[in-house]
N, C-alpha and C positions, 0 to 999 in steps of 0.2 A: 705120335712120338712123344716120347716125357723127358724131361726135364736134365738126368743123366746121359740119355742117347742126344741131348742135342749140343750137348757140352762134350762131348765126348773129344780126347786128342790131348790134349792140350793148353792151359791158360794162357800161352802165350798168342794167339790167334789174329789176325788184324782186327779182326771185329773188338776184340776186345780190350785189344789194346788200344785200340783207340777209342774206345768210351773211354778209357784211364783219361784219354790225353784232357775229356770234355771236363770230366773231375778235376782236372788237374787247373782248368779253366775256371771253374766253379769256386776252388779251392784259392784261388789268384784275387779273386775279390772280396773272400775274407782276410787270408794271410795279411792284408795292407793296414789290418785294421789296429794292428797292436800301438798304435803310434794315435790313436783316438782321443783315449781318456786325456793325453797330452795336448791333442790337438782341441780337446777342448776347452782346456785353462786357457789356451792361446786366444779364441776369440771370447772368453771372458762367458763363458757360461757356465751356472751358479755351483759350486760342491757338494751342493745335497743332489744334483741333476747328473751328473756327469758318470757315475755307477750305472745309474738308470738308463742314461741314452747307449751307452756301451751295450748293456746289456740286452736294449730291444729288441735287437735285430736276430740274436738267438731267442729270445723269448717269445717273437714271433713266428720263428720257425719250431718252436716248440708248441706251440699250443696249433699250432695250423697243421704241422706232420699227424698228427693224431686223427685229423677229418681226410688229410690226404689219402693219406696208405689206406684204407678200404677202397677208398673209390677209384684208385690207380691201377691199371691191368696193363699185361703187354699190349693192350690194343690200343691203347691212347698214349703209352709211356712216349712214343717219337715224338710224337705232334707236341707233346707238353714241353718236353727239353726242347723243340726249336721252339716254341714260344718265349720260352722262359728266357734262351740263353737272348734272345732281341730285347726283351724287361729289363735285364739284367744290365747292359749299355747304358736305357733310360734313367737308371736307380742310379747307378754309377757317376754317370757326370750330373747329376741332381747336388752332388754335393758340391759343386763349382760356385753354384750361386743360393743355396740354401744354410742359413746361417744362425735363422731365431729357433728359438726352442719351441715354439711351436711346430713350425716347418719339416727338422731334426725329427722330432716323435714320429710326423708321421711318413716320414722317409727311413728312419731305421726298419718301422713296421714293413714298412713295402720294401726292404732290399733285406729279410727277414721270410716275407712270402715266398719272394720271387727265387730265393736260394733254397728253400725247402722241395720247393716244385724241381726244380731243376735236380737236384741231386737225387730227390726220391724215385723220378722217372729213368736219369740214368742207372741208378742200381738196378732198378727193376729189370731192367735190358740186359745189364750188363750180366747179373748171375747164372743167367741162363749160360754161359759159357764159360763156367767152372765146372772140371768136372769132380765131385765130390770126392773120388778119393785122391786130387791134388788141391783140396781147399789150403792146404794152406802154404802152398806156391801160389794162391791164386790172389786170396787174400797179403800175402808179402808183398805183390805186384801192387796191388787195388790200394794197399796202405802207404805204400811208397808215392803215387799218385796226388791220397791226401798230403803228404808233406813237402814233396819237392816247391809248393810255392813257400812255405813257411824257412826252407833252407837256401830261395834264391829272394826272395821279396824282400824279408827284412835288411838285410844285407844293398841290396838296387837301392831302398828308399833310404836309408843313411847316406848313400852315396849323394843320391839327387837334392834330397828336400834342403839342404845348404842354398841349393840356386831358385829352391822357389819360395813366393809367398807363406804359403803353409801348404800344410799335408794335403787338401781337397784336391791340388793337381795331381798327385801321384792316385789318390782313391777313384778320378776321372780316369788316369792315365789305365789303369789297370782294365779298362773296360776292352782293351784291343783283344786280350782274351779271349776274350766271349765272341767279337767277331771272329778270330779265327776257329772257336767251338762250332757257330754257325756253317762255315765252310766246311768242316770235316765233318760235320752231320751228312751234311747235302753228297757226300764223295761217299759214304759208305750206308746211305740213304737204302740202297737194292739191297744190299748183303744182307742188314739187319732186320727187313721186313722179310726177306726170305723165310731165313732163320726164325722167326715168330710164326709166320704161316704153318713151320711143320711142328708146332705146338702141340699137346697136348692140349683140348678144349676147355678141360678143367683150367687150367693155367691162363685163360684168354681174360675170365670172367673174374668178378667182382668176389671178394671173401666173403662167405654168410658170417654172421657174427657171432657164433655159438661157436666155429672153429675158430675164428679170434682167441675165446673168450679160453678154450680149454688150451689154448696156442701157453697164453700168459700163464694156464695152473701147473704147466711143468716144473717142476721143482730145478731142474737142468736151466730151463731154458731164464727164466727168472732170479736163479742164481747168479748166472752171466751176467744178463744184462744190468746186476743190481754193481759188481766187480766194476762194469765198464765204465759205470757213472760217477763210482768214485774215483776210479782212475783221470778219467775227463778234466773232474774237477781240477785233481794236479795240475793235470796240463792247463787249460787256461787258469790258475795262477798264474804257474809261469808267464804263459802267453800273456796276459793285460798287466803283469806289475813287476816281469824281473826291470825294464827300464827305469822305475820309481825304485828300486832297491839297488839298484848300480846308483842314481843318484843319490841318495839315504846313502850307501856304503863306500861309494868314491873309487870302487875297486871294479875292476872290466867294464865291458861294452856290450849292451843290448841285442845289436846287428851283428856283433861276432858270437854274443850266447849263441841266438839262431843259427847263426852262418855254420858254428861247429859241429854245434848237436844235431843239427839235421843234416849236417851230410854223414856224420855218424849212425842216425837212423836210417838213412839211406842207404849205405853199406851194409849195415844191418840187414834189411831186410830183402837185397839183393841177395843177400848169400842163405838167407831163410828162404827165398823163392827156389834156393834148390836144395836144400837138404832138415826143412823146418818139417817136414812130414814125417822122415825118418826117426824123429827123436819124441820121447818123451813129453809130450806138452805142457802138463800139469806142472813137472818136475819143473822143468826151465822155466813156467811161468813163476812159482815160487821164488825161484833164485832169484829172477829179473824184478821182481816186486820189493823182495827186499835190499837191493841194491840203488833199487829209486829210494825206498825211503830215508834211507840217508844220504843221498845224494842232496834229497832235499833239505835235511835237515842242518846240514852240512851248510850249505849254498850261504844261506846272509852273515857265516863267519868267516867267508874265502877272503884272509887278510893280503894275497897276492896274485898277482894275473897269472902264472902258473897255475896255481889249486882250483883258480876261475877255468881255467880252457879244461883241465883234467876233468872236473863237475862237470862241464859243457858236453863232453865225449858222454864222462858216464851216463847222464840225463839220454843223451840219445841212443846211447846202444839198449839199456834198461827199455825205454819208451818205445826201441825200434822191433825189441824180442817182446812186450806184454800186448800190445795192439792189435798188433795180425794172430799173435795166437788166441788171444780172446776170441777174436772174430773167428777163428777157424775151430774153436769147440765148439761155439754158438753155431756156426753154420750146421756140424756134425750131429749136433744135438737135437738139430730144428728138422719135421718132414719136409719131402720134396719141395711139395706147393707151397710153402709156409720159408722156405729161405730167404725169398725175395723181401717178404716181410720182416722176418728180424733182421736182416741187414738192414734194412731200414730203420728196426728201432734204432739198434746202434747209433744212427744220425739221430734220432730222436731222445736221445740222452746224453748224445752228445749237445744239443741244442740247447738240453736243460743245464748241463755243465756252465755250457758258455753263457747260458741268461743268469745261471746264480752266482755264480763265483763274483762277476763284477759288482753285481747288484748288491750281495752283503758282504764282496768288501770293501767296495766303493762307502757303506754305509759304516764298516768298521775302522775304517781310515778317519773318514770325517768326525768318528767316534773321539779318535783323538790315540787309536791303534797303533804300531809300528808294522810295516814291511815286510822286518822278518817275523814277527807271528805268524801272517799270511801262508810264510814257506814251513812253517812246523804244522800250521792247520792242514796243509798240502801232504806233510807227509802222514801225516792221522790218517785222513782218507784213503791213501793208500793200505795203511793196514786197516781198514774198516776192509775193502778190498780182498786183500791176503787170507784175513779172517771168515769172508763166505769163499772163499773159493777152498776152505779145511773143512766145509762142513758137507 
């Protein structure tokens, strides 16, 4: 059985919807983190460090996705995601009582490993129940998943961290998570080995590296993945410095940026999970690219909380239509066997996003930079973006 017959029906499925939910878990232990680089001035760790520690924990999952994904198959994918998602607890309340920079290094690194493994084995699972020509209902789902924590977490941790010490209780607190990722493994534990047994054999086993290798020389699939890197980038800007450019600018509120624009993306991409196939992709992806980049560029002159909430919307509907349709030419563009992998890189450029972005502009900041640079650098990238996806 291959790959399309086992996906066959519907993206909507329980099997698959509830990998979303384990993502969506996964996704709950980064989303906490935008409140970091702040939380690190708080205990007095140094400004040439604090880019860097932000930055670890994708830059660990960047350079370790790369040894992962060969040696990931659906035969090991379960077993690695219930490992992971129990790590992922231990990383988590690590940050309760770990506090010197030393400790910090090698706690980003390991809550960097442990989210790479986890996320790379749930895709792996999870593609197998798209069927190709609803990738991008399927993907609208799968991308709504990455952000529902980013549109409920920031928003929770504004509320709470008033009443605690600092941010490390809520970065603990987030680990409930993963225990309840744990239990919905175990409940749909039968279904999903099922489903893997009537595999394709090819699909069981490990990628030789010659088809890696010609995987990367597609001019398609390379093009993509190069759009989605600099899109990424945007986003985490935003992600680790709209709170430092609301304080720099005095104008709106960090936990409502997210609060808005992700429920935005989420509307978004609900209404793309039913009619994102039908349309044009290309076309819409163009429009939606150039509507981010002035949103961004726009953003560190919003001299009133109106022009702030209306940017918050835009950000999200642009970010909610350019995501999942990347992902859904990428998927279309990529063979059978070979999906499970560039979905993955996807996370593996997303990984690079998030390790560079803080890292030089943590070091552009300290440079002695402004804020709003940051969000004009933000929208470059974007048209760096626009500009391979004309060619």
């Amino acid at each position: 059985m291959n790959s399309e017959n086992a996906s066959a029906g519907h993206p909507f499925n329980r099997e698959f919807l509830g990998l979303c939910l384990i993502v969506v878990a996964a996704f709950c232990n980064i989303s906490v983190f935008y409140t970091f680089y702040h939380y690190l001035e708080g205990i007095k760790i140094p400004v040439a460090w604090r880019g860097v520690l932000v930055g670890l924990e994708p830059m660990a999952a960047f350079a370790l996705r790369l040894f992962v994904l060969p040696w990931l198959h659906l035969r090991n994918a379960y077993g690695v995601a219930m490992v992971s998602l129990a790590l992922l607890i231990a990383v988590s309340c690590s940050y309760l009582w770990i506090t010197a920079l030393p400790g910090l290094i090698l706690l980003r690194i390991a809550h960097g490993a442990v989210f790479v493994l986890l996320t790379s084995a749930t895709i792996s699972i999870l593609v197998i129940f798209i069927p190709p020509e609803k990738s991008g209902q399927g993907f609208s789902i799968l991308t709504v998943a990455t952000m529902i924590p980013f549109a409920v977490i920031p928003p929770l941790t504004e509320t709470i961290l008033p009443h605690l010490d600092n941010a490390a209780g809520i970065y603990a607190g987030v680990s409930v998570f993963s225990f309840l990722g744990i239990g919905l493994m175990l409940v749909q534990r039968r279904r999903i080995q099922t489903a893997i047994a009537r595999m394709d054999r090819t699909l069981m086993q490990r990628l030789p590296w010659g088809e890696l290798r010609d995987n990367f020389r597609q001019r398609a699939v390379a093009l993509l993945l190069g759009a989605i890197l600099f899109v990424y980038v945007a986003h985490a800007t935003v992600f680790y410095f709209i709170k430092n450019l609301v304080i720099e600018t005095g104008v709106g509120d960090a936990g409502a940026f997210f609060g808005v624009s992700m429920a935005a993306m989420i509307a978004v991409r609900l209404c793309g999970a039913l009619i994102l196939d039908r349309l044009d992709k290309r076309a819409l992806l163009r429009l939606t690219l150039v509507a981010l980049i002035l949103c961004l560029a726009i953003l560190p002159h919003a001299a009133f909380p109106v022009v702030w909430h209306f940017l918050a919307v835009l950000y999200g509907v642009a970010m909610g239509v350019a995501l999942p349709v990347l992902n859904a030419l990428l998927f279309s563009a990529s063979a059978p066997n070979l999906r499970g992998m560039n979905v993955n890189m996807t996370l593996f450029v997303l990984d690079g996003a998030y390790f560079l972005t803080p890292y030089l502009g943590g070091a552009f900041i300290a440079g002695g930079g402004g804020f709003d640079l940051l969000f004009y650098g933000a929208a470059g990238f974007v048209l760096l973006a626009l500009t391979l996806l004309r060619r």
